[in-house]
CHARMM internal coordinates of N, CA and C (Angstrom, degrees):
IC EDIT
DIST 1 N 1 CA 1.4749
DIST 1 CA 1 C 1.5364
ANGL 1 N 1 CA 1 C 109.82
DIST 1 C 2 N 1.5067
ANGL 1 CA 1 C 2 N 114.43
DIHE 1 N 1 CA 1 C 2 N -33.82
DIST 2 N 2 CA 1.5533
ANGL 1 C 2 N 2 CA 109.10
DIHE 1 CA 1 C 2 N 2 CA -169.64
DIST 2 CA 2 C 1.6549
ANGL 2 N 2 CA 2 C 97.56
DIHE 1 C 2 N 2 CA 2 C -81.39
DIST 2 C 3 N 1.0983
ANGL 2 CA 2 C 3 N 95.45
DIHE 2 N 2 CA 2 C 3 N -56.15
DIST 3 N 3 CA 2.0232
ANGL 2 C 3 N 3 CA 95.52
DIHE 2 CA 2 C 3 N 3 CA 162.86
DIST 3 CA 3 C 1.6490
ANGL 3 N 3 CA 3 C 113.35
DIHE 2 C 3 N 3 CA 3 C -13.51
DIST 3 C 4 N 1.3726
ANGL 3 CA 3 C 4 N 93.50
DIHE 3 N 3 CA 3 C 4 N -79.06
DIST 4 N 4 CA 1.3818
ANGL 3 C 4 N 4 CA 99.69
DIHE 3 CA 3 C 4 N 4 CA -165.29
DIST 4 CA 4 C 1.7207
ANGL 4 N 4 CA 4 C 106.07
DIHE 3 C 4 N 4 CA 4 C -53.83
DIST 4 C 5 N 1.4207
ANGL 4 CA 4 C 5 N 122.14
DIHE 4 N 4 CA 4 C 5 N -49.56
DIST 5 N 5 CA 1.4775
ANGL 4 C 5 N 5 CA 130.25
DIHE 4 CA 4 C 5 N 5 CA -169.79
DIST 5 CA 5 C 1.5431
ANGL 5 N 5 CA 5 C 89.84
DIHE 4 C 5 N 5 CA 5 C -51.20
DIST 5 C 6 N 1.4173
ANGL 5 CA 5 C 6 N 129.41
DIHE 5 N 5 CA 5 C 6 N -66.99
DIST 6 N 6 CA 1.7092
ANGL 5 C 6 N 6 CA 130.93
DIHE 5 CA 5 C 6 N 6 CA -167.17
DIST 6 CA 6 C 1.6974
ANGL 6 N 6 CA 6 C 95.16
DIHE 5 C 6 N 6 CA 6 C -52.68
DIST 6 C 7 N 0.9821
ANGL 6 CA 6 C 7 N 115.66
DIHE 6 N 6 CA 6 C 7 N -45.73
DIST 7 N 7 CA 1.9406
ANGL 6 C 7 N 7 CA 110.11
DIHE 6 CA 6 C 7 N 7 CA -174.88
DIST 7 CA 7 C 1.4795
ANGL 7 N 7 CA 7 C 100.64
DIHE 6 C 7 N 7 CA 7 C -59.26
DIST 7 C 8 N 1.5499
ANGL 7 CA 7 C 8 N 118.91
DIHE 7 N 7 CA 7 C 8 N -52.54
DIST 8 N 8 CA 1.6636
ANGL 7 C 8 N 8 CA 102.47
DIHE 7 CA 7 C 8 N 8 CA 173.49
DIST 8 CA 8 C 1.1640
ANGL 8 N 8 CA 8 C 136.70
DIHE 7 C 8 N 8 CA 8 C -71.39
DIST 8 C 9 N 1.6024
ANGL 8 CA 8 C 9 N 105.54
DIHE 8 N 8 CA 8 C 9 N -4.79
DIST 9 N 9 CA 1.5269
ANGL 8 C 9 N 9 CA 105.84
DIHE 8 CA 8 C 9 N 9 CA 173.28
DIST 9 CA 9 C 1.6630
ANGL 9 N 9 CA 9 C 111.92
DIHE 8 C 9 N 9 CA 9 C -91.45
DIST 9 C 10 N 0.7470
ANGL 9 CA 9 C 10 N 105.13
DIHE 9 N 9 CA 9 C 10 N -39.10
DIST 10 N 10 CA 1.6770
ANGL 9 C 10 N 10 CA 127.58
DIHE 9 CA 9 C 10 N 10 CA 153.89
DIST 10 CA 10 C 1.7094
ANGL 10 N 10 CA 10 C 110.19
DIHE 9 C 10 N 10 CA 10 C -18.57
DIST 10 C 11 N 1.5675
ANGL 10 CA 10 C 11 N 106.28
DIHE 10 N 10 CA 10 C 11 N -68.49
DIST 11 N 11 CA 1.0867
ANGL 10 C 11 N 11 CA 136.27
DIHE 10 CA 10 C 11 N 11 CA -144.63
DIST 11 CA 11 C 2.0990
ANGL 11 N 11 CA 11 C 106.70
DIHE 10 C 11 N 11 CA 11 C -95.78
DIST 11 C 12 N 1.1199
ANGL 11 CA 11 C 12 N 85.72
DIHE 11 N 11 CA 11 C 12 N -21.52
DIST 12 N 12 CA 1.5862
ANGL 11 C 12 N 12 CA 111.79
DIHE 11 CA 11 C 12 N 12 CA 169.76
DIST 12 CA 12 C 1.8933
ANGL 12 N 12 CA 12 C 107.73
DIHE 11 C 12 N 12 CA 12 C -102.32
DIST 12 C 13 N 0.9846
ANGL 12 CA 12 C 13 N 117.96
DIHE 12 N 12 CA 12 C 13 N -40.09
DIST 13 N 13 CA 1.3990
ANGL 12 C 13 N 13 CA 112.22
DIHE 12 CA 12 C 13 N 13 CA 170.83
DIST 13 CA 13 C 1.3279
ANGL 13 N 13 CA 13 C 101.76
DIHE 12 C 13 N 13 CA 13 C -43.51
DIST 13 C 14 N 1.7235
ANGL 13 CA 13 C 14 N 119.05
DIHE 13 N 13 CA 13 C 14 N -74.37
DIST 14 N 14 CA 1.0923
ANGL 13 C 14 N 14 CA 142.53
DIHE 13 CA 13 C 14 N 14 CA 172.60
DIST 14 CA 14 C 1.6571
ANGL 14 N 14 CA 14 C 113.18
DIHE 13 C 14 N 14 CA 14 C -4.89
DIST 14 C 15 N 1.2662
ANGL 14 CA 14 C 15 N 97.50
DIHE 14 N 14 CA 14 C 15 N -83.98
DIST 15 N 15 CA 1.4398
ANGL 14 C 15 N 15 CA 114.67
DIHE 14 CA 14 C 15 N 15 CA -167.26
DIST 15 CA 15 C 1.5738
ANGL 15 N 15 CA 15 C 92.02
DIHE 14 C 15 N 15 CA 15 C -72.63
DIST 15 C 16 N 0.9930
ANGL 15 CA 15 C 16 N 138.05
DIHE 15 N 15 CA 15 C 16 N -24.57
DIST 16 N 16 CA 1.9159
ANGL 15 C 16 N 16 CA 115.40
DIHE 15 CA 15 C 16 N 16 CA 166.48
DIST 16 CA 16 C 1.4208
ANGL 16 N 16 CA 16 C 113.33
DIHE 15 C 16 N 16 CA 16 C -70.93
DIST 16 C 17 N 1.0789
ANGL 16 CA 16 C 17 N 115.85
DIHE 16 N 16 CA 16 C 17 N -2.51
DIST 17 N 17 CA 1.5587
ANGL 16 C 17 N 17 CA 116.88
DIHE 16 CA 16 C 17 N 17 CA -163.83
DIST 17 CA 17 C 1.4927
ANGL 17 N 17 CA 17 C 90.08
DIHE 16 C 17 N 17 CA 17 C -86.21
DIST 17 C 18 N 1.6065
ANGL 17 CA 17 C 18 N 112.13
DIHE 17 N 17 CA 17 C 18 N -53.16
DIST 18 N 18 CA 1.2193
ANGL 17 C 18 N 18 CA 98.61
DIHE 17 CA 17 C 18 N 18 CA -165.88
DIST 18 CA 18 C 1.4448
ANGL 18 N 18 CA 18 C 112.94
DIHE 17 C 18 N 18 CA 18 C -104.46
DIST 18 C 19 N 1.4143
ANGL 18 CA 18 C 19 N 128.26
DIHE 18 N 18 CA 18 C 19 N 10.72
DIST 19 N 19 CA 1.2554
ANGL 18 C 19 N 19 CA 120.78
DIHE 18 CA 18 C 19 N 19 CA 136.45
DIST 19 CA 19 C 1.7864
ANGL 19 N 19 CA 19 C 120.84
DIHE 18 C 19 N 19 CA 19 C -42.64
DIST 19 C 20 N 1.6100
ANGL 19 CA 19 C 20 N 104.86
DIHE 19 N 19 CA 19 C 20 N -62.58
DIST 20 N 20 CA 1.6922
ANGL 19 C 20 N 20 CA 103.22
DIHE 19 CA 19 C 20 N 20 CA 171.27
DIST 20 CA 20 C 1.5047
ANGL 20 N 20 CA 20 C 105.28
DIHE 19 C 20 N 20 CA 20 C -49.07
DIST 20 C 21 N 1.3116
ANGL 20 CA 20 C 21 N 124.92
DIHE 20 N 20 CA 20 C 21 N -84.17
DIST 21 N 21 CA 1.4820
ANGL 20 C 21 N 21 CA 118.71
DIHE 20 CA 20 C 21 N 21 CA -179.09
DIST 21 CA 21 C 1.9223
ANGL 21 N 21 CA 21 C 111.40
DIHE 20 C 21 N 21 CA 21 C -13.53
DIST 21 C 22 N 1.5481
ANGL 21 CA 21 C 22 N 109.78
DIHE 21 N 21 CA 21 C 22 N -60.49
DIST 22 N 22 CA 1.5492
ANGL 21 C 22 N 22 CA 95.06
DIHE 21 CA 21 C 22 N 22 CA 171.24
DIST 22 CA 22 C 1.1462
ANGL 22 N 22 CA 22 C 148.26
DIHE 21 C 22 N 22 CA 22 C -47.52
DIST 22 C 23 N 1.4457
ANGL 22 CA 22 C 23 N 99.34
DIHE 22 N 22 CA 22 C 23 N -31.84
DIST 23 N 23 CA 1.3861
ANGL 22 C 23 N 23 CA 131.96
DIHE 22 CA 22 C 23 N 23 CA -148.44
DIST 23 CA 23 C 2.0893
ANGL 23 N 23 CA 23 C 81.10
DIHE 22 C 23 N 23 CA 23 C -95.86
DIST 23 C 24 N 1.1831
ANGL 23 CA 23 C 24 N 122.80
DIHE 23 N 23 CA 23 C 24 N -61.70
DIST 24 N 24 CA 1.4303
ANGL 23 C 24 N 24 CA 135.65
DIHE 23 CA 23 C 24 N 24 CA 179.30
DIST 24 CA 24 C 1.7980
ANGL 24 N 24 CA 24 C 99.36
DIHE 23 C 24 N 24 CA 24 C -48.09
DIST 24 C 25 N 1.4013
ANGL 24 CA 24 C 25 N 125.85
DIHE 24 N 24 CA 24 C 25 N -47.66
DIST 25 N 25 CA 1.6990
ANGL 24 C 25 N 25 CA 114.94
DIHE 24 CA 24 C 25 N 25 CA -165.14
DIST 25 CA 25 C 1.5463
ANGL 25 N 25 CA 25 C 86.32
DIHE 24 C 25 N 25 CA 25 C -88.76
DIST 25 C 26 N 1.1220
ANGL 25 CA 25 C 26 N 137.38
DIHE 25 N 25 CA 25 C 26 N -41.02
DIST 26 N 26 CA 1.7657
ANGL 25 C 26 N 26 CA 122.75
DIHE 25 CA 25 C 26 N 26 CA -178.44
DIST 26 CA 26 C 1.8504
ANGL 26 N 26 CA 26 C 107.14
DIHE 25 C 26 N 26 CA 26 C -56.73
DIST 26 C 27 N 1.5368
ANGL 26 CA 26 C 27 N 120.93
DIHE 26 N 26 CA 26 C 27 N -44.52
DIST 27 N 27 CA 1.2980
ANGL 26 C 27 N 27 CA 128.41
DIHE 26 CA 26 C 27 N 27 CA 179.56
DIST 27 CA 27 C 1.7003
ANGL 27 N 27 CA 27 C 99.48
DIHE 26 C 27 N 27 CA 27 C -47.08
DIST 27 C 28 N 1.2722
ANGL 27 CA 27 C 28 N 119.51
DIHE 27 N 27 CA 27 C 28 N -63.73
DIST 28 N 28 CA 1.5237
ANGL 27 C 28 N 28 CA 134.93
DIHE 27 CA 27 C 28 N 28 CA -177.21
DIST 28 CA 28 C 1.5653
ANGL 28 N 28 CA 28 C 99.69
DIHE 27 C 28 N 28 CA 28 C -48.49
DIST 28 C 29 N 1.5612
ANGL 28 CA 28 C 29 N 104.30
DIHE 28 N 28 CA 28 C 29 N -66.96
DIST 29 N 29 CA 1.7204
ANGL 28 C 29 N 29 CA 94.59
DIHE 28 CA 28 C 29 N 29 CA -179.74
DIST 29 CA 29 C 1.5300
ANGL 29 N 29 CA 29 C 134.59
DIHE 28 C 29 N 29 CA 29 C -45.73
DIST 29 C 30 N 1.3674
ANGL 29 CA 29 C 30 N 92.62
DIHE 29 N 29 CA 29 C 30 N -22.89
DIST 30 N 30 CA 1.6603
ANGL 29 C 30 N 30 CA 108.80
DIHE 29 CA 29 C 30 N 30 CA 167.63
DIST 30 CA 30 C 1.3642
ANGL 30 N 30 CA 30 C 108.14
DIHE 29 C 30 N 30 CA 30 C -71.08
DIST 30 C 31 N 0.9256
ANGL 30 CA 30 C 31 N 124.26
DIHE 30 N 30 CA 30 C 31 N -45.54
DIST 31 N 31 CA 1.4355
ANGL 30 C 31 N 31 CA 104.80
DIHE 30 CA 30 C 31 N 31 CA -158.83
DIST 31 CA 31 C 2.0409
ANGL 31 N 31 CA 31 C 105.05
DIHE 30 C 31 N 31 CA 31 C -100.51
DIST 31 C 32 N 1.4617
ANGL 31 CA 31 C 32 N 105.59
DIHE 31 N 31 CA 31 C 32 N -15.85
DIST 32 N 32 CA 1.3912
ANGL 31 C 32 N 32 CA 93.08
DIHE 31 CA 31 C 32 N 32 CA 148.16
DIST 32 CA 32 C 1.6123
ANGL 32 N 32 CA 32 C 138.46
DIHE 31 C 32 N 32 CA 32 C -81.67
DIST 32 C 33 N 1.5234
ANGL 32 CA 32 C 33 N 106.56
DIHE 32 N 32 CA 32 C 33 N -2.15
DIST 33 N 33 CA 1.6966
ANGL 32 C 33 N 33 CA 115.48
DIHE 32 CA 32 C 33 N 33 CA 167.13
DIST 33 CA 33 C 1.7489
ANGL 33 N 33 CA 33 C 82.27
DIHE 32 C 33 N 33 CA 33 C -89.36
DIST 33 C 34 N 1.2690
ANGL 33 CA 33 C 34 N 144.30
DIHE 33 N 33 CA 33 C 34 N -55.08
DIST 34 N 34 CA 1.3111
ANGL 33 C 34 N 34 CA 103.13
DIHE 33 CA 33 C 34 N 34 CA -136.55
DIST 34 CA 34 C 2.5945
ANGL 34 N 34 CA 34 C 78.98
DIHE 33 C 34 N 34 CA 34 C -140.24
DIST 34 C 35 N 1.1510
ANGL 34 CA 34 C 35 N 101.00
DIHE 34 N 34 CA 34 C 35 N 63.42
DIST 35 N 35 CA 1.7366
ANGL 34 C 35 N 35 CA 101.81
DIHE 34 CA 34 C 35 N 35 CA 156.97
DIST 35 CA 35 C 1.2124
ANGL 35 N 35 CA 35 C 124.67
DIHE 34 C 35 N 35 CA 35 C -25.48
DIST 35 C 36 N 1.3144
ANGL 35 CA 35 C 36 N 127.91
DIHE 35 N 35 CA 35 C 36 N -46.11
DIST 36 N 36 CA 1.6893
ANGL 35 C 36 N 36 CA 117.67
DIHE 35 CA 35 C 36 N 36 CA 147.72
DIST 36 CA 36 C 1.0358
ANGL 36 N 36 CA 36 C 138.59
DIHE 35 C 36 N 36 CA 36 C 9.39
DIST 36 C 37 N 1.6523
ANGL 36 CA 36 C 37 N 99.50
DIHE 36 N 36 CA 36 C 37 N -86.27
DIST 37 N 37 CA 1.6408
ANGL 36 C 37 N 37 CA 154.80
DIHE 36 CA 36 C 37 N 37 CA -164.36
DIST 37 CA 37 C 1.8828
ANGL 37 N 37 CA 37 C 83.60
DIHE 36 C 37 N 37 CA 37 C -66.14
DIST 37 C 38 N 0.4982
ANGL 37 CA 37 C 38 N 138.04
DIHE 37 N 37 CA 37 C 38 N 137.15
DIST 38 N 38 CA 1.2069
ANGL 37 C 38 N 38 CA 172.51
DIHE 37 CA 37 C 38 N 38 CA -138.77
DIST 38 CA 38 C 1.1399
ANGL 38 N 38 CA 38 C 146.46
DIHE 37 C 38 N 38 CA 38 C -171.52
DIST 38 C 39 N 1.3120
ANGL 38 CA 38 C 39 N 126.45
DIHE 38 N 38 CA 38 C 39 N 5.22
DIST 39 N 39 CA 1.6261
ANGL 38 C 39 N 39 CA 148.59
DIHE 38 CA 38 C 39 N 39 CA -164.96
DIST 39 CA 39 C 1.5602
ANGL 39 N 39 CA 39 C 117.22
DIHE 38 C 39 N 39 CA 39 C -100.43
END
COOR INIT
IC SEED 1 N 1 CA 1 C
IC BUILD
C-alpha cells in the first residue's frame, strides 16, 4: 500500500512538472507572437 501511495506521488509529481514546463513554453510563445505583452 505505501508502495503504491509513493508510485502516485511520484507519478503526480511527474505530470505537474510537465504541465508547468507547458504552461512555461506557451507563456514564451506568447510573448514571441505578441513582444508587447509583457506579463
Amino acid at each position: 500500500m505505501k508502495v503504491n501511495l509513493a508510485f502516485s506521488v511520484l507519478e503526480s509529481r511527474e505530470s505537474l512538472g510537465l504541465y508547468q514546463a507547458i504552461f512555461i513554453y506557451i507563456k514564451q510563445l506568447k510573448v514571441i507572437i505578441n513582444p508587447k505583452d509583457k506579463r
